[in-house]
N, C-alpha and C positions, 0 to 999 in steps of 0.2 A: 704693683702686683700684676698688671696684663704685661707689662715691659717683661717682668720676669717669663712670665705665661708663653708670651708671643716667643722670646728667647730660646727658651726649652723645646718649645716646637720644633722651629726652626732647626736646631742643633739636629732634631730627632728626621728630621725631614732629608736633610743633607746630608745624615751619616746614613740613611738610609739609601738614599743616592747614589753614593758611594760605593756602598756592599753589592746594590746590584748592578754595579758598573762595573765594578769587578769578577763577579760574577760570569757577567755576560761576555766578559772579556776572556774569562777561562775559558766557557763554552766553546765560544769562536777558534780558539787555541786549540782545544782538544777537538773540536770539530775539522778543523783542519790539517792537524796533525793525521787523523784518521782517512783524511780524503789523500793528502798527498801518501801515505801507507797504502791505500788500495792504488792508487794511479799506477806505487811503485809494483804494486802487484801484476796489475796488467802489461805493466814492459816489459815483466820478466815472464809472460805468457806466451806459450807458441799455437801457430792455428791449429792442432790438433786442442790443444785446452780449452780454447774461446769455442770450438763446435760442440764441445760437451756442456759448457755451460748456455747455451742458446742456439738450436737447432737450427740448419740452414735453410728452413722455408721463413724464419724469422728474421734473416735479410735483408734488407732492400735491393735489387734489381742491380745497382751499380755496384756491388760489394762481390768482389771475386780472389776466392783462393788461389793463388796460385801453386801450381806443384814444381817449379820451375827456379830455378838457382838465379842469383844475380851476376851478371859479366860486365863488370866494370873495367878490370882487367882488360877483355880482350877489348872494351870499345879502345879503348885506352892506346892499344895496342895496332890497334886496324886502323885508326885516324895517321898515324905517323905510315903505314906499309901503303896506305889505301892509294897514292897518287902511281905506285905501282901496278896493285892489283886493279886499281882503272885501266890502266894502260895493256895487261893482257885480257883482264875479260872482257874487255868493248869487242876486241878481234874473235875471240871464243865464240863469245853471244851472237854476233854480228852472221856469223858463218854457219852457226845451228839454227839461228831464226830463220834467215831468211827464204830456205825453201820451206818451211812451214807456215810461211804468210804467202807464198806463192800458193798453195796448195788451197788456202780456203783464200782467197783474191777474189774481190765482190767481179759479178759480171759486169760492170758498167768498167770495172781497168782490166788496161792491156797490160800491165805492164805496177810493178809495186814492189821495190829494193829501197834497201839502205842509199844516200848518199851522203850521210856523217851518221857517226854513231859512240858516243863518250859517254861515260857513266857521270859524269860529274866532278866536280870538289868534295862535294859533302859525303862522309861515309856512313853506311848502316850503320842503328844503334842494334844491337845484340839486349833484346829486355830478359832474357830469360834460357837455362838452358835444364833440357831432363835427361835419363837415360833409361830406357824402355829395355828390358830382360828379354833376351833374345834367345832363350835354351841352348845357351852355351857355343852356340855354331857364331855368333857374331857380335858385336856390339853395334845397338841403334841410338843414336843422338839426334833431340828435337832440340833448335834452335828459333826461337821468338823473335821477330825480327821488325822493323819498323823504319823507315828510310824516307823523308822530304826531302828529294832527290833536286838537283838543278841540273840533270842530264840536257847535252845537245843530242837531240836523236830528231834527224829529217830525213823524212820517206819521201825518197823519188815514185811520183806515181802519175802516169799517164789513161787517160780516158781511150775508150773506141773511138771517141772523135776526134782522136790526135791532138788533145788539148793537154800537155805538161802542167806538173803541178809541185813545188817541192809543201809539203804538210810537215810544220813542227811540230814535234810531239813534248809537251811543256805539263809545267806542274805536278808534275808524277807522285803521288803519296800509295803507300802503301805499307801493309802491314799484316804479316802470314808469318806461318811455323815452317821452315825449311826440314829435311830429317835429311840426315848423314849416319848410312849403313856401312859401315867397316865389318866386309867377308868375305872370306873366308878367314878365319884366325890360322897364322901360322908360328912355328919355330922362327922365323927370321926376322931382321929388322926390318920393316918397324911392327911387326907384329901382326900386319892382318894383310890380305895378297892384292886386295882392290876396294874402292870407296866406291859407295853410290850417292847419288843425291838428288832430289827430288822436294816439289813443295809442297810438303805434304798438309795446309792449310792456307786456302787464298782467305781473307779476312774482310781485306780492303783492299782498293787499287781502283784510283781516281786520276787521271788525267785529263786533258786539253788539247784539241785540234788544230792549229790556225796554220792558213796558208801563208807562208809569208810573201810580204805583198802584197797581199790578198782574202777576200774575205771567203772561207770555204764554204759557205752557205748558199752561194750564186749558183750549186751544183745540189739542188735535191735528194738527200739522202744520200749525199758521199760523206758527212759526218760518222752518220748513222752505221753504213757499209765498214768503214774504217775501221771503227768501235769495234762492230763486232769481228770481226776478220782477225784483232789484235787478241781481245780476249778467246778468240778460239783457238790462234796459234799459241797461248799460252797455257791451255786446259791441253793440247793435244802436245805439248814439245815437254812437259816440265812438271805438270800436276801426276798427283799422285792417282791413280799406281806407277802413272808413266816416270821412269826413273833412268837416269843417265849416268853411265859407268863408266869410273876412271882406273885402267889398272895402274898397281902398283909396281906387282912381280909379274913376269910373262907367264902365260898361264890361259886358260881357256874357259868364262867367266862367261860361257853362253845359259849357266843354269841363272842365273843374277838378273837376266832379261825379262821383261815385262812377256808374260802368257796368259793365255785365257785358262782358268781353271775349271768353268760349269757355266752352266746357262739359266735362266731365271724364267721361269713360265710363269705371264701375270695374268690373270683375268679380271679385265677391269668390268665390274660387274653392275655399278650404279652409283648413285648420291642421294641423300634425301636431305630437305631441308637445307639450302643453299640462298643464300643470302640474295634476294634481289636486286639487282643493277639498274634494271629499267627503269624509268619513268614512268610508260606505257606498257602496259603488257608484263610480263613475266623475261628474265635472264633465258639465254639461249647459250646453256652450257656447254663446252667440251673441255677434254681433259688431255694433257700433254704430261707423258713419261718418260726418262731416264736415270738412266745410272751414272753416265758421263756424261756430262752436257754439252755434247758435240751434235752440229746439225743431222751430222747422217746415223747420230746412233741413240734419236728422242723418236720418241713415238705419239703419235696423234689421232686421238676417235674422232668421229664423226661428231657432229655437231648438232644436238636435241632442240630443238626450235621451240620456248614462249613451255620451258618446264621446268622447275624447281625440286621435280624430283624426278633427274633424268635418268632411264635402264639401256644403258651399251651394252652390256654380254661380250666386249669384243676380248680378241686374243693377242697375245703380244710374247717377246724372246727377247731377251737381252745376255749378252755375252759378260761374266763375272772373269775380270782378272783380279779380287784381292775380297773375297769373303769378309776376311776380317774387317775392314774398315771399310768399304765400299759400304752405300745405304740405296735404295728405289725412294725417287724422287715424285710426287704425284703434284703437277697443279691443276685447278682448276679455272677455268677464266670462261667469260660473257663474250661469244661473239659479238662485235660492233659492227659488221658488215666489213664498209671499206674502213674505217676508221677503225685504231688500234684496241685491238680484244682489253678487255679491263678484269684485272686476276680477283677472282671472288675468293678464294684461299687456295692454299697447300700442304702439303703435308709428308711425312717421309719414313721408313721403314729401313731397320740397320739391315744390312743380308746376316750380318752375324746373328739375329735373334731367330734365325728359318732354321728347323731341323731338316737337314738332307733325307728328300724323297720322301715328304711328308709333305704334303698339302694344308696352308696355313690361309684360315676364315679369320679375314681384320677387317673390321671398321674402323675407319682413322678419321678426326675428329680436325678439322682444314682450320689453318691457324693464319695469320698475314702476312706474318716471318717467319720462317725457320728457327732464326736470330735471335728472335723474344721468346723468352720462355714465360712469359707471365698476361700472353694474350688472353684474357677471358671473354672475350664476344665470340658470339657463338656464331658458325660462318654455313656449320652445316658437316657431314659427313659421306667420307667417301667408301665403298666397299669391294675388298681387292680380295682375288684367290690367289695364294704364291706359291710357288714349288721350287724349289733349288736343286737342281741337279751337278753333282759335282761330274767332270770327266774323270771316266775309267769305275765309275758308280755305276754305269746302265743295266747291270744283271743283278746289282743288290735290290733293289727295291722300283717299285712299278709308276711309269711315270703316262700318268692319264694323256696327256699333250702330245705323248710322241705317235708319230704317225705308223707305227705297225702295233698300237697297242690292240689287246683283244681281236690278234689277228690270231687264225688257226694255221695250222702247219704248212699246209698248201700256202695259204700266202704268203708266207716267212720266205718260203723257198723262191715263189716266185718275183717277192720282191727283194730277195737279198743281193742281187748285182745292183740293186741302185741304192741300199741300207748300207753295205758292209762299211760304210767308213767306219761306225761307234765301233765296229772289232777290235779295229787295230789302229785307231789313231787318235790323238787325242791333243787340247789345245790349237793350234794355231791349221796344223795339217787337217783336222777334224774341219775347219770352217771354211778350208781350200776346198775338202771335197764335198760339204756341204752343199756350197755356190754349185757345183760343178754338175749334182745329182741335182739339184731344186729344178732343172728343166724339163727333165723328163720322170721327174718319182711320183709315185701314187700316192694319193691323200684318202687315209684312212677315216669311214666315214661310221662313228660307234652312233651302229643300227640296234634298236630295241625295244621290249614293252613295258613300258613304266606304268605299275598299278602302284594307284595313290589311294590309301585309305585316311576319310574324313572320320577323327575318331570322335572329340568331343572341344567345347572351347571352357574356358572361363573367365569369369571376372569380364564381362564384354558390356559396354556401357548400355546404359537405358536409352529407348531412341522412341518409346510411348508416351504417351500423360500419363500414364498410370505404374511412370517405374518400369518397365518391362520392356520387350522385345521379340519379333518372331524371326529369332535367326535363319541364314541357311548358306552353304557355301558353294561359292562358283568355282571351279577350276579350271584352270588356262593355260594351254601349254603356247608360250609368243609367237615361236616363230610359224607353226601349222595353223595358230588359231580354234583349234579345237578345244572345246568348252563341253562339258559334265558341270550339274550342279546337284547338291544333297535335296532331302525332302525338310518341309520349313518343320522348326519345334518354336509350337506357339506357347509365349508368354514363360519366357525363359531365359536367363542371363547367363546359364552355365548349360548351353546344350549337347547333349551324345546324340552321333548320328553313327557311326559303323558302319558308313558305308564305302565301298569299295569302287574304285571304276580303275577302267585301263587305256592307256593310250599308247598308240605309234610312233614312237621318234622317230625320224629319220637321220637325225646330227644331234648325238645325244649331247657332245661337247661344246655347240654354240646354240643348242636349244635353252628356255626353263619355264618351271611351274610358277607360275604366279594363281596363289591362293586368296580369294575373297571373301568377305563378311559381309553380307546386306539384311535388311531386316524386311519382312515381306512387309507391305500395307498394302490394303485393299484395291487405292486409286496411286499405285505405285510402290519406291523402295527406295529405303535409307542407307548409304554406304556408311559401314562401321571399321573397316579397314582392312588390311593386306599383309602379306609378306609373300617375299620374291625369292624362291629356290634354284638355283644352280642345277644341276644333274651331274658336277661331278663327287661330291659324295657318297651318293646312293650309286655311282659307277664302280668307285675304287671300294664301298664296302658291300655291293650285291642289294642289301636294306639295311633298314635302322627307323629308331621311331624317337623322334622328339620334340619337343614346344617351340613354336615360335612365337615372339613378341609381335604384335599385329602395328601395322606404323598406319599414320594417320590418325589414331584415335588415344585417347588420355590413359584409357585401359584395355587389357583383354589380350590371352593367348590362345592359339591355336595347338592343336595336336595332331599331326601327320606321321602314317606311318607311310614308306616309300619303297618299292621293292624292284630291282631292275633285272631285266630278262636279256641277255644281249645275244643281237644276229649280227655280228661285223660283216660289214661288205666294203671295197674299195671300188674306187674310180681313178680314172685316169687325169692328172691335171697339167 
């Protein structure tokens, strides 16, 4: 009887087994049938479908759409032409660089040419190609490009102390978007009358110095000189906007040439909260600006010694030849004395986001790359007034920075033998007679009385034991040093004062008000915080009344109204 028992079990145990072993084998089956169904779903997806179903801050950092077509083709194509087209661009290249390496030629050489110069074996790969809508006047093509080059290129360069040197130039990698502008479109073959071309994105580009024979390091900072001299003759001979034109059909293709189009008034106006560098002490900020990052066309403030929230006010011009894609570059870096300054962040503003003759209030927030879009340590913030003046705009709209503004008729006249170039000229002749007036023209000096009314504050932290505070406000105009302060309101976190005071600018355009918060106490006074006003808003709008955020403290804003009275006077400079 248990034989039988144990038997029947058994039977029931392993056909049970069984079932779910087949079971679980279906499962497996239809589960994978479903997995490979969705996979096939994804391959038949384009990146427009994958961005609607998972939004692109849901990325990872290495994941990049491209909008750019694949050229297999032409690599395809350019590896079999390429031991040609080595053989005439070496000579092209060879002949356009090299008075633009003479021109930025460190001081320590006399003397800095080609004596070989070959592109290589290996040809560009071509990753990528777009076509940018040109309003019908032309077609623009961006090309992707990417090249571990085995170029022979050795620069003959000779020192002041008559010391010879041939410097190979090795390891060459790089990888930028070149753009080729075919315009004007014609009736003829091949259809448009001249190419331009231009690189219009440097990416990468990494190279290597060695003397041959020789170790280049026995010479102090001729590495260094070399480097840079290379990458500057490459931003000023080839980068965009600078672009180089090949005609096609004879013709007269001087409108296709690189022009300044406006100019950029920046007032670099402060930083707060900037990342310390020192060890000892506090960072000793300055700030370096441009457009083009060529030596003679960056600009540099003065240098705030052991302050982390340093106030410049200073002024600055930069010459715009491409609006649209051109951006203002801000960085900020820690003087190190004689050792090399150390960059505490940067940051950067498109010119396309400025409306022309419109003064634009940014805070820009200094990041450690441009590069990373996903920096989130906080480095600290910079504060910029911008103005874009386009040329042949000077009568549309008012531009605070120019030197005959809020001038009266008399002066107009009498300074218009050294103004009249904005008449009648504009881009490149504008900047001939620029230079030419900047020795003898008057610097217009916007004289006036700025009444500052203290209206009331709120939300301003507790600085008692007992919750409270007896506010009161100081006011400062930096550069006279002239100080007004309100009357205290005791035990009070939201105080109204309504008081009014006036003061004398003499330079209303590199003066400003810096407004105070302190809290009275008996045997002294609590600073509860600040903010720092410009004067050219209350210039270009007469008054205005509005809050500002108080920095320094967790809470609390202020309320100014500001009302400007102008006497313009000039001097001679």
């Amino acid at each position: 009887m248990g034989f039988v028992f144990g038997l029947v079990v058994g039977l029931l145990v392993g056909l049970g087994i069984i079932v779910g072993f087949v079971r679980s084998e279906n499962a497996r089956s239809k589960l994978r049938s479903e997995l490979a169904t969705t996979i096939a779903a994804f391959a038949r997806m384009t990146v427009e479908d994958s961005k609607k179903i998972l939004p692109a801050e849901f990325y990872p950092s290495w994941v990049v759409f491209s909008h750019r077509q694949k050229l297999t083709w032409l690599n395809h194509h350019l590896e079999k032409l390429w031991p040609y087209v080595n053989e005439a661009a070496s000579d092209l290249i060879k002949s356009s660089v090299e008075p633009v390496l003479e021109q930025y030629r460190p001081f320590i050489l006399s003397s800095l040419k080609f004596s070989k110069f070959t592109l290589g074996t290996v040809a560009p790969q071509f990753t990528g190609v777009s076509i940018i809508e040109d309003g019908g006047s032309g077609v623009t093509m961006e090309l992707e490009m990417q090249w571990d080059a085995n170029s022979s290129i050795i620069l003959a360069i000779k020192t002041r102390l008559g010391v010879a040197l041939p410097v190979q130039v090795k390891n060459i990698g790089f990888t930028g978007v070149f753009r080729l502008i075919f315009r004007p479109l014609v009736d003829e073959f091949p259809g448009f009358a001249a190419v331009s071309y231009s690189l219009r994105e440097k990416k990468k580009l990494d190279f290597t110095l060695k003397v041959v024979g020789g170790d280049i390091s026995t010479i102090p900072g001729l590495s260094d000189s070399i480097e840079a001299t290379i990458h500057d003759a490459i931003e000023d001979s080839i980068t965009w906007p600078v672009r180089k034109i090949v005609p096609i059909l004879p013709g007269d293709y001087s409108e296709l040439e690189l022009k300044p189009v406006g100019t950029l008034e920046v007032k670099l106006v402060q930083a707060k909260g900037l990342t310390n560098k020192d060890l000892i002490g506090k960072s000793d900020p300055y700030a370096v600006l441009f457009v083009r990052p060529l030596p003679e066309k960056t600009k540099k403030s003065k240098t705030i010694n052991n302050d982390l929230n340093p106030i410049w006010n200073e002024h600055f011009e930069f010459i715009v030849e491409d609006e649209s894609t051109q951006h203002l570059v801000v960085r900020i870096y820690d003087d190190e004395g004689i050792q090399s300054s150390e960059l505490i962040g940067c940051a950067q503003v498109r010119l396309c986001e400025l409306e022309p003759g419109k003064v634009k209030d940014v805070w820009l927030k200094l990041v450690k790359d441009l590069d990373v879009q996903r920096d989130t340590k906080y480095r600290g913030q910079v504060h910029l007034e911008l103005l874009y003046c386009p040329f042949g705009m000077e009568n549309v709209f008012t531009n605070p920075f120019a030197p005959n503004f809020s001038m009266t008729s008399l002066e107009k006249v009498l300074t218009n033998g050294e103004k009249a170039l904005k008449s009648g000229a504009n881009g490149t002749e504008a900047i001939e007679l620029e230079k030419d007036a900047s020795q003898k023209r008057r610097e217009v000096i916007i004289r006036g009385v700025l009444s500052v009314t203290a209206i009331l504050a709120e939300n301003l932290p507790a600085s008692d034991l007992m919750g409270k505070a007896d506010p009161y406000v100081v006011l400062t105009m930096k550069k006279s040093e002239t100080r007004n302060k309100t009357r205290v309101v005791n035990d009070c976190l939201n105080p109204i004062w309504n008081q009014t005071f006036d003061f004398v600018v003499e330079d209303g355009l590199h003066d400003m008000l810096i407004a105070e918060v302190w809290d009275h106490d008996t045997f002294g006074k609590d600073y509860m915080g600040r903010c720092i006003l410009t004067l050219t808003r209350v210039i270009l709008e007469g008054e205005y009344t509005d809050c500002f955020e108080l920095d320094g403290t967790k809470s609390g804003k202020l309320k100014l109204h500001l009302k400007w009275m102008p006497q313009p006077i000039y001097r001679d400079t």
